[in-house]
Every structure is written in C-alpha cells, then in structure tokens.
C-alpha positions in Angstrom: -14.4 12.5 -1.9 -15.4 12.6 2.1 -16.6 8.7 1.1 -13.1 8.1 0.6 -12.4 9.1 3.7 -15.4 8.0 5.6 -14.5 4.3 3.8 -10.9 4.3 4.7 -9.6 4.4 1.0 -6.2 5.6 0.6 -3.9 6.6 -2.7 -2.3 3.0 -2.5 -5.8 1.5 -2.3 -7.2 3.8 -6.0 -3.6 3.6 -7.7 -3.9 -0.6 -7.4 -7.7 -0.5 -8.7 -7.4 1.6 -11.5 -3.8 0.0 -13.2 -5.9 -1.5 -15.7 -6.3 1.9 -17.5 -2.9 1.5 -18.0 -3.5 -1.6 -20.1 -5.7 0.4 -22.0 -3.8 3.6 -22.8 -0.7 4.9 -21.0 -1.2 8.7 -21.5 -5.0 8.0 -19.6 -3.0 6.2 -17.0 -0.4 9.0 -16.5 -3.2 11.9 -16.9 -5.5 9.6 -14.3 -1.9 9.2 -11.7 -1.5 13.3 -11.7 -4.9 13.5 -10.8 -4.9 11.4 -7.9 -1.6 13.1 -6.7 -3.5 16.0 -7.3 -6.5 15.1 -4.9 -3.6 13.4 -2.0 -2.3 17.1 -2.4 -5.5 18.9 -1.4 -5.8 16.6 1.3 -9.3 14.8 -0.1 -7.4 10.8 -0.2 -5.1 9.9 2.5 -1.1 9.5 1.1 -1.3 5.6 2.2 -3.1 3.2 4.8 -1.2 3.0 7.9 0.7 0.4 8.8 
C-alpha cells in the first residue's frame, strides 16, 4: 500500500483498471469497489489525483 503512494496511484487511477471485473461478475465488482473505499478511508490510496 505505501507503493501506491510512493507511485502516485490514486482511487480514480485502481477503480478505472480494475472495471473489467465488472464484466466478469458484478457482485466481485461491488465487493472489490467497498474495498477500495475501504483502503481511501484508512487513508492507504489518495481519494483522487489532483488536478
């Protein structure tokens, strides 16, 4: 998780790399979403890159 922040990858940046999960099954998609709101929460991936 500090790689994440050490390589500047932000919530945006994991949500667009992983939609094909979706594709496969939505309730992995959904479980994998409330896990990565779950890690923006603790504070271990940034909320967004900065504009």
């Amino acid at each position: 998780m500090i790689s994440w922040k050490k390589n500047n990858v932000t919530e945006d940046k994991v949500l667009q790399r992983n939609t094909i999960i979706g594709g496969g099954s939505k309730a992995l998609w959904e479980y994998v979403q409330i896990l990565i709101e779950d890690v923006v929460e603790k504070g271990y991936l940034p909320k967004k890159e900065a504009d």
